[in-house]
C-alpha positions in Angstrom: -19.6 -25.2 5.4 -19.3 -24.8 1.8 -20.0 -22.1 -0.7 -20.3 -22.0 -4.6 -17.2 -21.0 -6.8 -17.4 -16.7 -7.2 -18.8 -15.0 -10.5 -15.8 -14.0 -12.6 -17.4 -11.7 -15.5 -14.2 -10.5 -16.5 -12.1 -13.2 -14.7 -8.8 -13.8 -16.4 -7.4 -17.2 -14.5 -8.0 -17.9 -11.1 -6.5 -19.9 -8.6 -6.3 -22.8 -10.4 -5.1 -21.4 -13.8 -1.5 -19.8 -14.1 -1.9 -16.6 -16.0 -0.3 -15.7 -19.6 2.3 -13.9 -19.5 1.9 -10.2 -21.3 2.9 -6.6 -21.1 -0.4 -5.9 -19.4 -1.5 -7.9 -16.0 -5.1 -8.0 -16.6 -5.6 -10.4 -13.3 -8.6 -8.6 -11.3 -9.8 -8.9 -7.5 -9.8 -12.8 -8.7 -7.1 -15.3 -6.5 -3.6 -15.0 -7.6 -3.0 -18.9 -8.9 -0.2 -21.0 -6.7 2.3 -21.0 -10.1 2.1 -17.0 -10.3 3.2 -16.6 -6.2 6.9 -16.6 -6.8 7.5 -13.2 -5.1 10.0 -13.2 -2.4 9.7 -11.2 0.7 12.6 -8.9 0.3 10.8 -8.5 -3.2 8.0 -5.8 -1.0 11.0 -3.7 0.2 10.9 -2.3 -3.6 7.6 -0.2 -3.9 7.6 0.3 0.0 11.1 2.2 -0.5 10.6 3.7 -3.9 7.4 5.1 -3.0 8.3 6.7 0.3 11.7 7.8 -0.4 10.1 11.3 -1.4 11.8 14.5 -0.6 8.2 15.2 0.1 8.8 13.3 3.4 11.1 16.2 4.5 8.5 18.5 4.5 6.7 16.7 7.3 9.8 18.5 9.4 8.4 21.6 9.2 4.5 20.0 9.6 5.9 19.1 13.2 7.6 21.6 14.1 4.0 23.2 13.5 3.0 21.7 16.5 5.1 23.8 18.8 7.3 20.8 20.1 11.2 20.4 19.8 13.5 18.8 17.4 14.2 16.0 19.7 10.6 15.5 20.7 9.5 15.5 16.5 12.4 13.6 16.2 10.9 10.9 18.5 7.9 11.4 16.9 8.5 10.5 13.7 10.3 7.6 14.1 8.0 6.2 16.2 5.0 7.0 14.0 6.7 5.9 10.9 7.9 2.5 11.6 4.4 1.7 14.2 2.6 2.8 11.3 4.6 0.9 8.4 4.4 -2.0 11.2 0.2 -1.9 10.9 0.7 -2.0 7.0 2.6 -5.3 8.1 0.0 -6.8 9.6 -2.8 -6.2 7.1 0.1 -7.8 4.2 -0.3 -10.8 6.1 -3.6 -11.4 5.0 -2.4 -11.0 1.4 0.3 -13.6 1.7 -2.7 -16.2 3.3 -5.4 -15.3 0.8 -3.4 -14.1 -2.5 -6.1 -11.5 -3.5 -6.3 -7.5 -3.1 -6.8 -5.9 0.5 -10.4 -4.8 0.6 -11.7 -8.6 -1.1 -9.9 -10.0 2.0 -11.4 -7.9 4.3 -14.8 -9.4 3.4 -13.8 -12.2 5.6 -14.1 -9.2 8.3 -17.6 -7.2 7.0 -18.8 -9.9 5.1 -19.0 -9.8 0.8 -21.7 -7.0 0.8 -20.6 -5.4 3.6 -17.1 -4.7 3.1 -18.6 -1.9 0.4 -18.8 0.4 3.3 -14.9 0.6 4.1 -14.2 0.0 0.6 -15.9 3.0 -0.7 -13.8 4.8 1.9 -10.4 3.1 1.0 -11.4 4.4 -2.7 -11.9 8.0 -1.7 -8.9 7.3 0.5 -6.2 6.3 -2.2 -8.0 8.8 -4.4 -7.0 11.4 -2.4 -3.4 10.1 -1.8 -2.5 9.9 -5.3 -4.3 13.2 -6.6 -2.5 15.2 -3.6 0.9 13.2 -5.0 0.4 14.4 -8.2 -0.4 18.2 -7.1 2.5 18.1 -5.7 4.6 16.9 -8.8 2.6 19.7 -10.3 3.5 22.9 -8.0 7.4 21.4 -8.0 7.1 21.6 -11.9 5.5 25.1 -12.1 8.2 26.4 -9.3 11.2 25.2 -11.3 10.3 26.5 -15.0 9.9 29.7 -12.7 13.7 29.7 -11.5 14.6 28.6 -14.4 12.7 31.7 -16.2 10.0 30.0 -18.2 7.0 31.3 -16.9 4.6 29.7 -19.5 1.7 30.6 -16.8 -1.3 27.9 -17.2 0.4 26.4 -20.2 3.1 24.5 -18.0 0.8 23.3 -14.9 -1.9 22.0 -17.8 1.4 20.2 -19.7 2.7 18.9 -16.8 -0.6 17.7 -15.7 -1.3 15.5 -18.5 2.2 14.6 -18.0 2.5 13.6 -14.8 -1.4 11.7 -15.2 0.1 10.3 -18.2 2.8 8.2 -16.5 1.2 7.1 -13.4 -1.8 5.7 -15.1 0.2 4.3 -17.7 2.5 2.4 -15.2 -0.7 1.6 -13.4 -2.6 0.4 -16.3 0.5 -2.3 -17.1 -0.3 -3.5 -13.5 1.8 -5.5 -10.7 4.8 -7.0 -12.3 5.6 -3.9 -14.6 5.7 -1.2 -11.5 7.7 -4.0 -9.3 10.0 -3.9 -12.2 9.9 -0.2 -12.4 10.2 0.0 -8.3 13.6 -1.6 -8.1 14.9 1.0 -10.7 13.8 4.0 -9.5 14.5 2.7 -5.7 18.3 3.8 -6.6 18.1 6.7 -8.9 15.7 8.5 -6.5 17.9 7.0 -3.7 21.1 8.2 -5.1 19.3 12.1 -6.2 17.8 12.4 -2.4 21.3 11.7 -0.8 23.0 14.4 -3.6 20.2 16.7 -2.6 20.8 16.2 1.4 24.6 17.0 0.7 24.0 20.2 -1.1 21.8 21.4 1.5 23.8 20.8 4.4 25.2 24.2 4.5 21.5 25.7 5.4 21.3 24.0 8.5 21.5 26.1 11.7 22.3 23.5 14.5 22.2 26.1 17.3 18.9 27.2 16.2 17.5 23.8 16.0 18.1 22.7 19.0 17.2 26.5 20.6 13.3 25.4 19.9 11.5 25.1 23.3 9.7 21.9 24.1 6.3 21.3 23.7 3.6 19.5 26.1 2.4 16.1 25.9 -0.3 16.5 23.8 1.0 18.3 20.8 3.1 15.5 21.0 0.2 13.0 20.4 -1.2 15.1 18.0 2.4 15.3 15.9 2.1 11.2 16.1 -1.5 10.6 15.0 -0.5 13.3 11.9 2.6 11.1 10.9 1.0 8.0 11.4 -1.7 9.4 9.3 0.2 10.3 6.4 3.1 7.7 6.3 1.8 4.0 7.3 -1.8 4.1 8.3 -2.0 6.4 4.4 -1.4 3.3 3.0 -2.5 0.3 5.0 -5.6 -0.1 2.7 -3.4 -1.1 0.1 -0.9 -3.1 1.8 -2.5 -6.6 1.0 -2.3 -5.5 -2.5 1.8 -6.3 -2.9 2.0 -9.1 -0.9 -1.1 -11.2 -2.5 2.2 -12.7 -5.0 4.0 -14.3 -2.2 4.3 -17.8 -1.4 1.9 -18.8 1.6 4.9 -20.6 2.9 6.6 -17.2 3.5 6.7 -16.7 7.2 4.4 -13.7 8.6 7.2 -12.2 11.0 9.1 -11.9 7.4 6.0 -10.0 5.5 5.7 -7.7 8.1 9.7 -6.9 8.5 9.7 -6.0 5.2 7.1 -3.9 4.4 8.8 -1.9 7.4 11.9 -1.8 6.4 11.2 -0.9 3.1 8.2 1.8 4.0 10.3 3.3 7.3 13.8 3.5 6.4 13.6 6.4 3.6 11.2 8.7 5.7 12.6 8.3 9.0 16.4 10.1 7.7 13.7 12.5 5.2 12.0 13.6 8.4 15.0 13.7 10.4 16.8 16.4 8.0 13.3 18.2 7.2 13.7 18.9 11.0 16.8 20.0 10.7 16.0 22.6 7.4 12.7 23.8 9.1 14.1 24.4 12.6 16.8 26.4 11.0 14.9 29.1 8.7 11.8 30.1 9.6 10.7 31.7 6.2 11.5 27.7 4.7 9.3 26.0 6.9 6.5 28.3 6.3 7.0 28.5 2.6 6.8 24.9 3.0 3.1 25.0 4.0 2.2 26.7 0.6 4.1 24.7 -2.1 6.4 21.6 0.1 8.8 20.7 -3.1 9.3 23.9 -4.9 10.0 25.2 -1.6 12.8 23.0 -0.8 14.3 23.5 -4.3 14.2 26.9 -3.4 17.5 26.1 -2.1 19.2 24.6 -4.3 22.2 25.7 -6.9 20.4 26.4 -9.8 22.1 23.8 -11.7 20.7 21.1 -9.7 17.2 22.4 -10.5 16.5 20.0 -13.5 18.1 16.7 -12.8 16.4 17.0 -9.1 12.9 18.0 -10.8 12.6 15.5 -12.7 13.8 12.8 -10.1 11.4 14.6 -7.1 8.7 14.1 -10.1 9.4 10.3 -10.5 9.7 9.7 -6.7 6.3 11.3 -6.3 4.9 9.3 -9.0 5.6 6.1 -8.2 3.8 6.8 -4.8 1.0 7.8 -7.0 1.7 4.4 -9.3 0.6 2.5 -6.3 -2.3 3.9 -5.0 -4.3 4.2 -8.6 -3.2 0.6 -9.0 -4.9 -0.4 -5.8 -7.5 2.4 -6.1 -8.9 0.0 -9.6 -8.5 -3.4 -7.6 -11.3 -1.4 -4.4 -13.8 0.0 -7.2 -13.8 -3.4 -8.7 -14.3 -5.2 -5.3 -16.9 -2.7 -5.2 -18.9 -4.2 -8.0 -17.8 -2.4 -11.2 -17.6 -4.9 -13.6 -14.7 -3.8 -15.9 -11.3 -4.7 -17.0 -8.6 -3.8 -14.2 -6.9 -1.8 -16.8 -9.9 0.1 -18.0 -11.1 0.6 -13.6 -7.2 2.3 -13.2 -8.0 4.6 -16.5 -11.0 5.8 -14.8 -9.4 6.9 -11.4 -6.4 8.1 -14.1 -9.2 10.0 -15.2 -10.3 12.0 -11.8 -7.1 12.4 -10.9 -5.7 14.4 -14.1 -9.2 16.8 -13.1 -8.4 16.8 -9.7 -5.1 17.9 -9.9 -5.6 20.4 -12.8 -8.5 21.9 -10.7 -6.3 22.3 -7.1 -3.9 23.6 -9.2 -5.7 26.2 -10.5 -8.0 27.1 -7.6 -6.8 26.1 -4.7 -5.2 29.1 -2.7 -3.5 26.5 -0.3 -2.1 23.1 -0.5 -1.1 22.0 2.6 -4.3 23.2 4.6 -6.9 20.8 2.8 -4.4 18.0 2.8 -4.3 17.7 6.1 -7.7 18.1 6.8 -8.5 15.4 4.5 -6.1 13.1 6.5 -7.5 13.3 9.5 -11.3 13.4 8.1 -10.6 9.5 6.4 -7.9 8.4 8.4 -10.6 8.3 11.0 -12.9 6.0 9.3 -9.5 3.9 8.1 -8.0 3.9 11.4 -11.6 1.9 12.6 -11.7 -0.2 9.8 -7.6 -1.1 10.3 -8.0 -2.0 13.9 -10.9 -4.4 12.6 -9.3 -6.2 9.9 -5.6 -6.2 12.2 -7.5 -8.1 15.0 -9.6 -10.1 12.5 -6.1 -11.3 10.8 -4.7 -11.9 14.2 -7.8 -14.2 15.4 -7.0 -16.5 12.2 -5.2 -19.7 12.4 -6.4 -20.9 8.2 -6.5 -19.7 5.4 -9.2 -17.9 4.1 -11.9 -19.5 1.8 -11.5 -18.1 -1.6 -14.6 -19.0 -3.0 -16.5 -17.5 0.0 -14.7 -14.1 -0.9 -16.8 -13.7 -3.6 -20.5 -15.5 -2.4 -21.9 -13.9 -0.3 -24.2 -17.4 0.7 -20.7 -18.2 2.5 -19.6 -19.0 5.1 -18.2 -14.9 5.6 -22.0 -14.0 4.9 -23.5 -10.9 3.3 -23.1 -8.1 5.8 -21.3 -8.7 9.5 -23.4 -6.1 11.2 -21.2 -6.6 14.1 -17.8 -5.4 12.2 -19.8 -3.1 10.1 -21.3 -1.3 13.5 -18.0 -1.3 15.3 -16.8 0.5 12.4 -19.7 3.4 12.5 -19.3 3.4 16.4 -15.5 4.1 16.7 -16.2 6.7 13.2 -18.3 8.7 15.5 -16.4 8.6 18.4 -13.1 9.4 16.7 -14.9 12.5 14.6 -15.8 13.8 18.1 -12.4 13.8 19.5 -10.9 15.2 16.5 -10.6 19.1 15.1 -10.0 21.0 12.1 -6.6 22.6 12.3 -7.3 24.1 9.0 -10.8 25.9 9.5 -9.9 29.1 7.0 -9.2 27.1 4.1 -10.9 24.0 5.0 -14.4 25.3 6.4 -16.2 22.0 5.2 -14.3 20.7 7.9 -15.5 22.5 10.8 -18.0 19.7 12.1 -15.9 17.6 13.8 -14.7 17.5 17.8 -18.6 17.5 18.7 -17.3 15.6 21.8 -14.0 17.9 22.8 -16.0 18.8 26.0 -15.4 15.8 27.4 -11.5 16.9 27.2 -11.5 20.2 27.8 -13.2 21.8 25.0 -12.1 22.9 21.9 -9.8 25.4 23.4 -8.6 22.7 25.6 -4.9 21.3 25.5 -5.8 17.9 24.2 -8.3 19.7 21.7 -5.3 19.5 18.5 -3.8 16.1 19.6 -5.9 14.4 17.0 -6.9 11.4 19.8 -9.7 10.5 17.2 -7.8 8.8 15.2 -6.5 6.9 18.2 -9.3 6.0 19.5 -11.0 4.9 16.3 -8.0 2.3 16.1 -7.4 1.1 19.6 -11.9 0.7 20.4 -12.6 -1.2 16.9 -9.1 -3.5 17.4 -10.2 -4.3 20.8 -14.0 -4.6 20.1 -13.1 -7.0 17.1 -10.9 -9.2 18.9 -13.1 -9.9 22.0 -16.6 -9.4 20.0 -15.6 -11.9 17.1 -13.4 -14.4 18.1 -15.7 -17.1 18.7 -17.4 -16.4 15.0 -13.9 -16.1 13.1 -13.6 -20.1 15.2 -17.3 -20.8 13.4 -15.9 -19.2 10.1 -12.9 -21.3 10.2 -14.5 -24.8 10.4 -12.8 -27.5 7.8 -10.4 -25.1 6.9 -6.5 -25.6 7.0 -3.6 -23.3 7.3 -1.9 -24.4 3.6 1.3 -22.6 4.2 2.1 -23.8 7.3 
């Protein structure tokens, strides 16, 4: 089967032409050219570790703890959540490494070219979200700290700091891949040195005997604890993962791709977690302060002369999280159809996120509340369309066909009903068996867990373990790997494994 060469309208070189050099990477959704995949697969441990080595992560200590369960149960928690979840963002890099172009133009393979708009206008809303919430955070930290320090410039600051903060992740994104690799590494040890400095000076706060005095929880809050770390650790950023490994050589092993990306997305947040469990299980008033403002919170606690230097590196770590998902957030609204320069589609999202930061800074009476409710409303949705495109990649023994990325006469087709109705199935399903833990502040919410009867209602023990999200992944993996193998065969016809 063949299929004509795709329309490149602002195509800067494709596979066959190396790229020039510059400041700015202005390479698209278009394939990554054999000369420019030079990356090395230690290379992905960079933005993996920089962007999740976040103090933010130690607020997820108090998050568990929220679910009634002990330190040693959340501690099992969130190692096993983080490195499962960092192990799915594995998977999905694969597909990168085979087909050298972004995440959600690989998964047309899986929905076909027309129909992968349906999970990629999710994965936009998605990495919206992530990087908006990253930046509200920088914000609040920001506003907290001119505070202590006694400048209370009131809107003044959280406006500044705003533009600020906006400023530097869309300029970082607008330079593009090679730039915030670059700028990865380097931040990888100044955040990594500040966090351990911040660890030792906290120490003294912790309350060992009161930690481990927490009573244990049942088996469900413990699946609900997993789904929400999963949620907001690996599976948060699984639509991008193809993204950063689309450079590498397609000689570079899979088992290598995928220990990577864990290692360098699960080792910062599993100690984070760890000794946010160990703050919040020791003052009570911390973890719940936590819930309203998670960084200026934990500088709450610290010498005053630490304030600044640990600001402004808490600031950096949260915006090189941000760096990456505004990055990946252009690449999906042009895989979407928007035909503009890369640079100009990460402007635009630079654009909602300053308002969208600006605006939950000003009128949003709680953070943490919405957050999480947004998590588990798109992680649904995500967590289908994941389990898909994991079992699709899986099924493969080629390559992908470039060309047929982009033409949807290909031999991937305009619309795979069968993917794209897998997807709405396990959607549906999963928003039954989920709830809104946040129904005061998130009352848009309240919709969901339609199908909680069939667990015991929604005052039921199982009604806050989140199983949704579960389900959603498990039904649409399993679905896709029975339902589709003989078509991915079909798809595969005259097609080689190059790397091999």
């Amino acid at each position: 089967m063949s299929s004509a060469p795709p329309p490149a309208p602002f195509a800067v070189p494709g596979a066959s032409e190396p790229a020039r050099p510059g400041l700015v990477e202005t390479t698209g959704i278009e394939v990554i050219a054999e000369s420019e995949r030079t990356a090395r697969p230690r290379d992905l441990f960079w933005p993996w570790f920089a962007a999740n080595v976040s103090v933010f992560g130690m607020s997820y200590g108090s998050y568990l703890l929220g679910f009634g369960i002990s330190f040693w149960q959340a501690t099992i928690v969130a190692v096993l959540g983080i490195i499962i979840s960092f192990a799915l963002c594995g998977l999905v890099a694969i597909a990168g490494k085979r087909g050298s172009a972004p995440t959600m133009v690989l998964s047309r393979a899986a929905f076909g070219v027309q129909g992968q708009k349906l999970p990629g206008v999710v994965s936009w809303l998605t990495s919206i979200g992530w990087e908006t919430s990253l930046a509200i955070t920088a914000v609040l930290a920001t506003a907290t700290v001119f505070r202590a320090l006694g400048v209370d410039g009131g809107g003044v600051v959280t406006v500044l700091s705003a533009i600020l903060i906006a400023a530097l992740i869309v300029g970082a994104a607008v330079l593009g891949y090679h730039t915030i690799m670059r700028l990865q590494s380097i931040l990888t040890w100044v955040t990594g040195a500040m966090t351990v400095l911040f660890m030792i000076l906290t120490i003294p706060h912790i309350d060992l005997s009161t930690v481990l005095a927490a009573p244990s929880g049942p088996a469900e809050n413990m699946i609900g604890a997993l789904v929400m770390v999963m949620t907001g650790f690996g599976l948060g950023w699984i639509n991008i993962a193809a993204d950063w490994s689309r450079y590498q050589k397609r000689s570079t092993s899979d088992g290598s791709i995928v220990a990577w990306n864990v290692i360098g997305g699960s080792s910062a947040p599993v100690i984070l977690v760890i000794f946010g469990l160990l703050l919040a299980g020791s003052d009570q008033s911390l973890s719940e302060a936590i819930s309203g403002d998670p960084i200026g919170a934990l500088i709450s606690i610290l010498p005053i002369w630490a304030l600044i230097p640990f600001w402004i590196v808490a600031v950096l770590t949260l915006v090189s999280g941000a760096v990456l998902g505004i990055y990946s957030s252009g690449l999906t609204l042009l895989s979407l159809g928007i035909r503009i320069p890369r640079p100009a589609a990460a402007a635009v999202d630079g654009v909602i996120l300053t308002i969208g930061t600006i605006w939950v800074a000003f009128f949003a009476q709680d953070f943490v509340g919405p957050f999480q409710s947004f998590l588990i409303t798109l992680g649904v949705p995500m967590a289908a369309w994941a389990g898909i495109l994991i079992a699709d990649i899986l099924s493969r023994r080629t390559d992908y066909d470039e060309a047929a990325l982009f033409d949807a006469r290909g031999r991937y087709g305009s619309v795979d009903w069968l993917s794209v109705g897998t997807m709405l199935v396990a959607t549906v399903l999963g928003w039954g068996l989920v709830i809104n833990n946040f129904a005061d502040v998130a009352a848009w919410n309240n919709w969901q867990g339609y199908l909680l009867f069939l667990v015991g209602g929604r005052e039921g023990t199982w009604a806050y373990a989140n199983l949704g999200v579960l389900v959603a992944l498990v039904l649409s993996f399993v679905g896709t790997l029975i339902g589709r193998r003989a078509r991915i065969r079909r798809q595969e016809e005259g097609l080689v494994r190059r790397g091999a």
